[in-house]
C-alpha positions in Angstrom: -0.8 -25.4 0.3 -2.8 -24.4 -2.8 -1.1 -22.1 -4.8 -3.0 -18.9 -5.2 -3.5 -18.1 -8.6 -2.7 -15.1 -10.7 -5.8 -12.9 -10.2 -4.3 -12.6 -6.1 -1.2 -10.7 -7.7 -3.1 -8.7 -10.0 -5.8 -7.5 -7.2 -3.0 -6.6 -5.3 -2.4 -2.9 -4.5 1.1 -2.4 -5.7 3.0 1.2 -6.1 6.4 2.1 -7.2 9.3 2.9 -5.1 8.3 6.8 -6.3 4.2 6.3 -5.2 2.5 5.8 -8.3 0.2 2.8 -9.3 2.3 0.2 -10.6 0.2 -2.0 -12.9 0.7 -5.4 -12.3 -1.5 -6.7 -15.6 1.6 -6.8 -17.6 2.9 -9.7 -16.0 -0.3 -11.8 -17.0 1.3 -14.3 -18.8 4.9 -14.7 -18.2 7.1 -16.1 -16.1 7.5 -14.2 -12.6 10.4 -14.2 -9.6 8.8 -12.1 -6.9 11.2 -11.4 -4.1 9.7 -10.3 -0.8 12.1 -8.4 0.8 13.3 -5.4 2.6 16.3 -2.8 2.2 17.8 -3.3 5.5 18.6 -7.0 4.7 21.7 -7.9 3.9 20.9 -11.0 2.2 17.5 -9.7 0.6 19.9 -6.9 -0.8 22.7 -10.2 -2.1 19.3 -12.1 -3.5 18.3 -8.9 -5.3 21.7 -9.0 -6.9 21.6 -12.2 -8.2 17.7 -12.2 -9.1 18.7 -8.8 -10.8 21.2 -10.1 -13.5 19.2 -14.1 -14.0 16.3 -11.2 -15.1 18.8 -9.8 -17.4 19.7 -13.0 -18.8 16.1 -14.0 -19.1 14.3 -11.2 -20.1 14.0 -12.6 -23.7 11.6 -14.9 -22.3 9.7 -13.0 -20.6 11.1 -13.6 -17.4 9.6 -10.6 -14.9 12.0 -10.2 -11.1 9.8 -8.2 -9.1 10.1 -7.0 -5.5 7.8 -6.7 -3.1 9.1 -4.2 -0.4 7.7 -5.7 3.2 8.6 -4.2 6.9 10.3 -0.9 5.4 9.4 2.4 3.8 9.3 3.7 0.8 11.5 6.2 1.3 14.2 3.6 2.1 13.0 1.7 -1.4 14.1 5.2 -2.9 17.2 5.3 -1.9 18.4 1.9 -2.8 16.5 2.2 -6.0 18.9 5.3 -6.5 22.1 3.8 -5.7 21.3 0.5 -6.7 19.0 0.2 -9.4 19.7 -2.0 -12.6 16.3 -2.9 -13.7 13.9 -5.4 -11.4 10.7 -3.8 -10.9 10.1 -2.7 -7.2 6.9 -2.2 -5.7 5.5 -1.8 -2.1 2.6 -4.2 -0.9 0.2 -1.0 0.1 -2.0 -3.3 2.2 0.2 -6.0 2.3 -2.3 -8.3 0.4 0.5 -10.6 -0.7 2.1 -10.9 1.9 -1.3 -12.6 3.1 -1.8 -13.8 0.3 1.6 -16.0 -0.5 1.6 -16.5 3.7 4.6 -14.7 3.6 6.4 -14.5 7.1 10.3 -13.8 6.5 12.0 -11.6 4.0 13.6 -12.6 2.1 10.9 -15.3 0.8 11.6 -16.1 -3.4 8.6 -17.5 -5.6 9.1 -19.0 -8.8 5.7 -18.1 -10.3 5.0 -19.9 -13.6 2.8 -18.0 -16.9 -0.2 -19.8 -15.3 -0.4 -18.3 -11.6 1.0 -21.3 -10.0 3.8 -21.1 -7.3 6.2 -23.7 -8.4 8.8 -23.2 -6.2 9.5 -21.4 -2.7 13.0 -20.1 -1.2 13.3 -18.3 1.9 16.6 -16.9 2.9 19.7 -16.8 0.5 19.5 -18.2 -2.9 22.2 -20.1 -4.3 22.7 -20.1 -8.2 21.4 -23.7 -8.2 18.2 -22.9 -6.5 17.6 -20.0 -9.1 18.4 -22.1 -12.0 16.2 -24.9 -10.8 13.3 -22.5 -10.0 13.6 -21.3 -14.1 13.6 -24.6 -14.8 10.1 -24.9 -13.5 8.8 -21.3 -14.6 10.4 -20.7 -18.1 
């Protein structure tokens, strides 16, 4: 499959969990986890956990965790956002352009998105700390 490149994420039509734009140009550049998920999933919501605090520990690098909210609402994002929240951006695929874009077709689905564009590594289901730290491996 040929990785889609960078411009496909940045054309994309993304808004916050609150409805406003969410502008994806700042992650031009750096190193990107983007989590396609939904809040109804109980291993999306376990993945979010653990993508949450390796963006934590990463952040000095750049590293971006950003979730792509897919077969939910956004009034559901809201509320998780609420009780949940501790710092990965979240963002609802308006036309779900991604999710065409990536051929995404189970949540949750994990790419490891290096400063380039390029897809360098693909999880779908739960994530195991090994499969996150060899994912940075290949990003960072």
């Amino acid at each position: 499959m040929t990785s889609p490149s960078m411009a496909s994420l940045l054309a994309a039509p993304l808004v916050s969990a609150t409805g406003t734009p969410f502008s994806s140009a700042v992650l031009r550049g750096h190193p990107l986890i983007l989590q396609f998920w939904n809040t109804r999933c109980a291993v999306c919501q376990a993945n979010d956990w653990l993508l949450r605090s390796w963006g934590f520990e990463y952040a000095d690098r750049g590293l971006f965790v950003v979730g792509v909210l897919e077969q939910d609402t956004r009034a559901n994002l809201n509320r998780y956002e609420r009780d949940f929240a501790l710092g990965m951006v979240s963002t609802v695929d308006v036309r779900q352009q991604l999710v065409r874009t990536y051929g995404v077709h189970t949540v949750p689905t994990i790419l490891f998105i290096d400063p380039s564009g390029h897809v360098m590594k693909t999880v779908h289901g739960a994530l195991a700390q090994q499969d996150i730290l060899d994912g940075l491996k290949l990003i960072l």
